[in-house]
DRENLUM-470994 format. One record per residue (C-alpha): residue in one letter; y, z, x; residue number from 1. Coordinates in pm, 1 decimal, padded with zeros to 6 digits. Each point is the difference from the previous one (the first is absolute). Layout:
  type         y         z         x  seq
     a         Y         Z         X  NUM
...
***
This chain:
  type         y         z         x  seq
     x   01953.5   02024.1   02230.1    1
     x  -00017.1  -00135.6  -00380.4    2
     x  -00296.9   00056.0  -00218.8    3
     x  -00076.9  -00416.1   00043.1    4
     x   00036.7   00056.4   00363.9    5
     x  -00225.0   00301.3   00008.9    6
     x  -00232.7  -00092.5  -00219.7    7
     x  -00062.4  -00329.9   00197.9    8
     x  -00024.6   00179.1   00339.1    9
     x  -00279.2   00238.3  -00120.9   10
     x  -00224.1  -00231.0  -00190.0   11
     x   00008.4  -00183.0   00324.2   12
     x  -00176.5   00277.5   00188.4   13
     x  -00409.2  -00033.8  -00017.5   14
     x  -00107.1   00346.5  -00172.8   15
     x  -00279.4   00139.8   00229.5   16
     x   00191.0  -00081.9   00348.0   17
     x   00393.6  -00004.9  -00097.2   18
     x   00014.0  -00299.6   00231.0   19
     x   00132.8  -00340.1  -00135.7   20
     x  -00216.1  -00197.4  -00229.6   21
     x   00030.9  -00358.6  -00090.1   22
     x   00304.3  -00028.0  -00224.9   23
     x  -00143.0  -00077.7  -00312.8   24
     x   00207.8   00206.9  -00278.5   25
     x   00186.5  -00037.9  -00267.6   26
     x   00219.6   00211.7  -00238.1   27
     x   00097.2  -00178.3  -00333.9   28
     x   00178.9   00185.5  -00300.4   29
     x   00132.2  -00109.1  -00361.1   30
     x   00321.5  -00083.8   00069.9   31
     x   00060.6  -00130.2  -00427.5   32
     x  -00066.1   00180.2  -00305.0   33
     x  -00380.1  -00063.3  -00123.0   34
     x  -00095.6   00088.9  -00354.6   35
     x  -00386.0   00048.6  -00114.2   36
     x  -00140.8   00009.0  -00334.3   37
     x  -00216.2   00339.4  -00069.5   38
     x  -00432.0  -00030.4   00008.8   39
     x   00039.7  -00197.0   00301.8   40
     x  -00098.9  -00065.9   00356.9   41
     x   00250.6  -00221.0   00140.3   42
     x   00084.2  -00125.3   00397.8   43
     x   00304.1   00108.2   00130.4   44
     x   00235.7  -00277.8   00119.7   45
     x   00166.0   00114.7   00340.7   46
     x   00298.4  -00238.9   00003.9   47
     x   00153.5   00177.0   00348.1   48
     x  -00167.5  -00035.2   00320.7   49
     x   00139.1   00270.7   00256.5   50
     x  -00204.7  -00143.0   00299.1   51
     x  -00349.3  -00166.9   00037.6   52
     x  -00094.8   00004.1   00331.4   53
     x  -00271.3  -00265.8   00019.1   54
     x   00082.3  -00184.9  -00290.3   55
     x  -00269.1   00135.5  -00245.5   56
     x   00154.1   00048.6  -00352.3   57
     x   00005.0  -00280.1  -00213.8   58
     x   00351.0   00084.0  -00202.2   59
     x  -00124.6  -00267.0  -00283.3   60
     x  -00289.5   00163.3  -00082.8   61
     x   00090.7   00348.1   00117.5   62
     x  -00337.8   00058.1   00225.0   63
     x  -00020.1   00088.2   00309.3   64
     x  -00287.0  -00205.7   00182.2   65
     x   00016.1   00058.2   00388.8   66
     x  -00210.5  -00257.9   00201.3   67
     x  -00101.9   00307.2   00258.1   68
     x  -00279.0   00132.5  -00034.1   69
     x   00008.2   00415.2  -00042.6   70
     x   00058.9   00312.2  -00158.7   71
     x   00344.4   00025.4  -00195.6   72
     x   00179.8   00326.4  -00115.3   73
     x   00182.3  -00099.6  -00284.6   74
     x   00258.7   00188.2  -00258.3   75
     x   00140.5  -00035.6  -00340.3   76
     x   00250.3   00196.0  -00215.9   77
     x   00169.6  -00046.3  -00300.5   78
     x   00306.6   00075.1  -00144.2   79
     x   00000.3  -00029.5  -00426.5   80
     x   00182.7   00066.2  -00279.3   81
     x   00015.5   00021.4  -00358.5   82
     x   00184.9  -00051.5  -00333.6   83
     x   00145.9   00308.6  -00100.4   84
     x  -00220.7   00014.6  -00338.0   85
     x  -00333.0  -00069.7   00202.6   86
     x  -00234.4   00205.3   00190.1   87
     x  -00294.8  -00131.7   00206.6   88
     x  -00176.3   00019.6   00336.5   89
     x  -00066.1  -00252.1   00296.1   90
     x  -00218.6  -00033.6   00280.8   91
     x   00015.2  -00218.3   00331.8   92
     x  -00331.5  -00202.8   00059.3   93
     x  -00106.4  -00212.8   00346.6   94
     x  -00233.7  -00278.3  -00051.2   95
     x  -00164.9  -00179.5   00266.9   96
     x  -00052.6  -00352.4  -00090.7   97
     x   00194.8   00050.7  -00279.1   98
     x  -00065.7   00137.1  -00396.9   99
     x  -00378.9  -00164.2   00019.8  100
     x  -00030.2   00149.4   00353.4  101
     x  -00071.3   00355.3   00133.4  102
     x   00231.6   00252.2  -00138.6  103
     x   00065.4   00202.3   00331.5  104
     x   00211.7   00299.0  -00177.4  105
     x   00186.7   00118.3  -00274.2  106
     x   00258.4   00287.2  -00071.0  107
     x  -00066.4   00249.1  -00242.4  108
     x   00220.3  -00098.2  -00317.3  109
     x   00341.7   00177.5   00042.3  110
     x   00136.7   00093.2  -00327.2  111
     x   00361.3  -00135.3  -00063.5  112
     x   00279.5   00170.7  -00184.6  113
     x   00234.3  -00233.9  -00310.3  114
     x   00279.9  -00120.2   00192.0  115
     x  -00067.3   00106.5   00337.1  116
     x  -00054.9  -00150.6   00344.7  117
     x  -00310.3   00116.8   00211.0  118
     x  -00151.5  -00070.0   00330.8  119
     x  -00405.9  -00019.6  -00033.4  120
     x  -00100.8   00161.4   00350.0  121
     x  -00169.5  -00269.2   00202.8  122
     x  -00319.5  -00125.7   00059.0  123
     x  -00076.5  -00034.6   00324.3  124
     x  -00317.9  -00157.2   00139.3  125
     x  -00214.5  -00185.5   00281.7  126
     x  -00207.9  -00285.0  -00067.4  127
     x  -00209.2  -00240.2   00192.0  128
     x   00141.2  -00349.2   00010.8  129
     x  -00196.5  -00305.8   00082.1  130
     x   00261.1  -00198.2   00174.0  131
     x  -00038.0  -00308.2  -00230.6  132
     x  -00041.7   00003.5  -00394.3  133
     x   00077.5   00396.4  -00047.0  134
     x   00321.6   00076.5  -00115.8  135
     x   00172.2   00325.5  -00123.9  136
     x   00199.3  -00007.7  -00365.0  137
     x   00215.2   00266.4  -00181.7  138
     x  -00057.7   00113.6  -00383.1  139
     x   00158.7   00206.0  -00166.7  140
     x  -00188.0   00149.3  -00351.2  141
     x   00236.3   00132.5  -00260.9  142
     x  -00063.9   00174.6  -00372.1  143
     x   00262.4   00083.7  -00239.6  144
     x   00023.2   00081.9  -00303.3  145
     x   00139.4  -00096.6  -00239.0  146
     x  -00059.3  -00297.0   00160.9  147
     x   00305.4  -00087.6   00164.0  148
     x   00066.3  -00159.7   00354.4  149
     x   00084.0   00139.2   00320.2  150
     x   00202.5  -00081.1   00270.6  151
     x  -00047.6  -00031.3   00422.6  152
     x   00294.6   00197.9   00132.3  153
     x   00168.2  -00242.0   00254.2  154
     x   00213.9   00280.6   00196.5  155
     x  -00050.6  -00074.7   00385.3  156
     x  -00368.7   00151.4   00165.5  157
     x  -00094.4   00132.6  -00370.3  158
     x  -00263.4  -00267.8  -00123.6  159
     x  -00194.3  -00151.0   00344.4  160
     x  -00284.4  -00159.3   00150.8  161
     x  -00066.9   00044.1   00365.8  162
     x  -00319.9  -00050.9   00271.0  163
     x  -00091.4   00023.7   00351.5  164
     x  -00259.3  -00082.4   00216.4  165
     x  -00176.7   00298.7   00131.7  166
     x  -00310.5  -00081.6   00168.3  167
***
């Protein structure tokens, strides 16, 4: 069984009983090279959509807005890296509703080394969904100095976005 495959059969499964839920999941990664200024708080664009069961992510604007009501489990990681003459650090933010909503969670900043590639570890969290207006959105927050830009690694599973329904 592939990661994909795997992935897609487990976030399937409702977390309290193990029993099938309603198939509303998705798993979406940066499948292209994304570059961010530094002193900013950007939305990720997720340009590859694995699977979304239910139909729920909006790949224009990168949200994921499920029309069910519920609790959703959701992840994010990031994959980064640098020039080799700049240092920095990043951090992986959820928003619900978006940067003028309710930020949900944030990741410590991770410190990043010149001209290496990191994975932040991700942030994984529930939150309650209202089946109609609330929708989930990936940020990503990035510092370096000097002030430089930084780039999304693209490689396959490093930089993604996924969600399940779990109650």
């Amino acid at each position: 069984m592939s990661l994909t495959e795997f992935l897609k059969w487990a976030s399937a499964l409702h977390v309290s009983t193990g029993k099938a839920a309603l198939p509303t999941n998705f798993f979406a990664r940066v499948g292209s090279a994304q570059t961010f200024p530094s002193s900013s708080t950007f939305p990720l664009h997720f340009d590859t959509l694995d699977y979304d069961n239910g139909g729920f992510f909006n790949a224009g604007s990168h949200q994921y807005n499920p029309k069910i009501a519920g609790v959703y489990s959701f992840a994010l990681q990031l994959g980064v890296s640098l020039p080799a003459d700049t240092g920095g650090a990043v951090r992986s933010v959820l928003f619900l509703n978006g940067n003028g909503g309710t930020l949900l969670g944030v990741t410590p900043y991770i410190s990043l080394e010149a001209g290496k590639v990191a994975v932040i570890p991700p942030l994984v969290l529930n939150a309650q969904m209202n089946g109609d207006t609330d929708y989930m959105q990936a940020y990503i927050q990035f510092n370096a100095y000097p002030g430089t830009d930084m780039e999304l690694d693209n490689a396959t599973y490093t930089t993604y976005f996924q969600g399940f329904r779990a109650k």
